[in-house]
C-alpha positions as CSV (number, residue, x, y, z in Angstrom):
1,X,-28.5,-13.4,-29.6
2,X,-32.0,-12.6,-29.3
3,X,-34.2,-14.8,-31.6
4,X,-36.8,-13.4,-34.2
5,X,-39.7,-14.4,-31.4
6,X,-38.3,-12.8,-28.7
7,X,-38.1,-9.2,-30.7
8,X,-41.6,-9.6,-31.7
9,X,-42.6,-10.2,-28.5
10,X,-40.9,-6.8,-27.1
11,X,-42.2,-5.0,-30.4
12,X,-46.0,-6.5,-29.7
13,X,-45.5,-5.9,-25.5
14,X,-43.6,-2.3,-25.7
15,X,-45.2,-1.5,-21.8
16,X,-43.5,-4.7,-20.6
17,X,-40.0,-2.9,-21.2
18,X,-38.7,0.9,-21.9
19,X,-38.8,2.4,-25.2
20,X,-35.1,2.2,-26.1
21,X,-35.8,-1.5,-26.1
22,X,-38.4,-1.5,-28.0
23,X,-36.4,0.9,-30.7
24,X,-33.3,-1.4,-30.8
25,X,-36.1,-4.4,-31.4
26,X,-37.3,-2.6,-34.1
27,X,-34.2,-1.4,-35.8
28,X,-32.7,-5.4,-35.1
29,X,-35.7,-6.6,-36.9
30,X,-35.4,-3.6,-39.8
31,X,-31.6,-5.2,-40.5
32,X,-31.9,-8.7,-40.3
33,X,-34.7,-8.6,-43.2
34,X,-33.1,-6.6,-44.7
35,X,-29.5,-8.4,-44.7
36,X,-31.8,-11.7,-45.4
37,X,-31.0,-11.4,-49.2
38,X,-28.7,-9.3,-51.5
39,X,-30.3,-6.4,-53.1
40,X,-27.7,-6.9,-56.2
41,X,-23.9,-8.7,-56.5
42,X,-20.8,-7.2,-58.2
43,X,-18.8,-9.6,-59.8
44,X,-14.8,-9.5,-58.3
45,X,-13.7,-7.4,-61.7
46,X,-16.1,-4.8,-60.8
47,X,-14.7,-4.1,-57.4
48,X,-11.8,-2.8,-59.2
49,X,-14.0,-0.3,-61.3
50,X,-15.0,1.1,-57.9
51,X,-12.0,1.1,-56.3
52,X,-10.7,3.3,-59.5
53,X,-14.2,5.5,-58.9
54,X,-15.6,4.1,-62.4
55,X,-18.8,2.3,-63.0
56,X,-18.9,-1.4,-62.2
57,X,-21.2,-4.0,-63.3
58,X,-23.8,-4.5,-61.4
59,X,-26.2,-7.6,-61.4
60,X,-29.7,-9.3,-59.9
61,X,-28.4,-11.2,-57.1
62,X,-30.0,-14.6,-59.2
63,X,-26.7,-14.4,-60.9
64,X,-24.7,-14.4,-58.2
65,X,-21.7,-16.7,-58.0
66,X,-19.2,-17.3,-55.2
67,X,-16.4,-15.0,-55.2
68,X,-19.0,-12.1,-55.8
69,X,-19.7,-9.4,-53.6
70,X,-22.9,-9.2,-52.2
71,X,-25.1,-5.2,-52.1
72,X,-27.6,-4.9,-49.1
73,X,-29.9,-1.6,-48.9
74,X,-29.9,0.1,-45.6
75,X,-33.4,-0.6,-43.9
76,X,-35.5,2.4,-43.8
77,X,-36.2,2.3,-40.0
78,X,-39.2,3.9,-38.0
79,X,-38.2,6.2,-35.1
């Protein structure tokens, strides 16, 4: 696995390597921030209220306890 240096470096040195690799640095970097913290968490009982296509409860991800499941947002990631 590539570290967080080493796709920085290809980001900051894109004529050292082809675009693609500089893309898939980009769009690596874009997704471990974001997947670096929970946007929200839904408690186990609320899964259920999805599951039946009804509202859950959704909360900050401060209040997160184990057992909860854990919301990411997709990265918005330049082209």
């Amino acid at each position: 696995m590539l570290t967080e240096e080493q796709l920085n470096h290809i980001v900051t040195h894109p004529d050292d390597v082809s675009h693609q690799v500089v893309a898939m640095a980009k769009e690596l970097l874009a997704y471990r921030a974001a997947f670096a913290r929970p946007y929200a968490v839904i408690e186990p009982l609320g899964m259920t209220y999805i599951g039946d296509e009804n509202a859950a409860m959704v909360w900050h991800p401060k209040h997160g306890e184990d057992g909860d499941t854990r919301l990411y947002l997709k990265p918005l990631i330049d082209e």
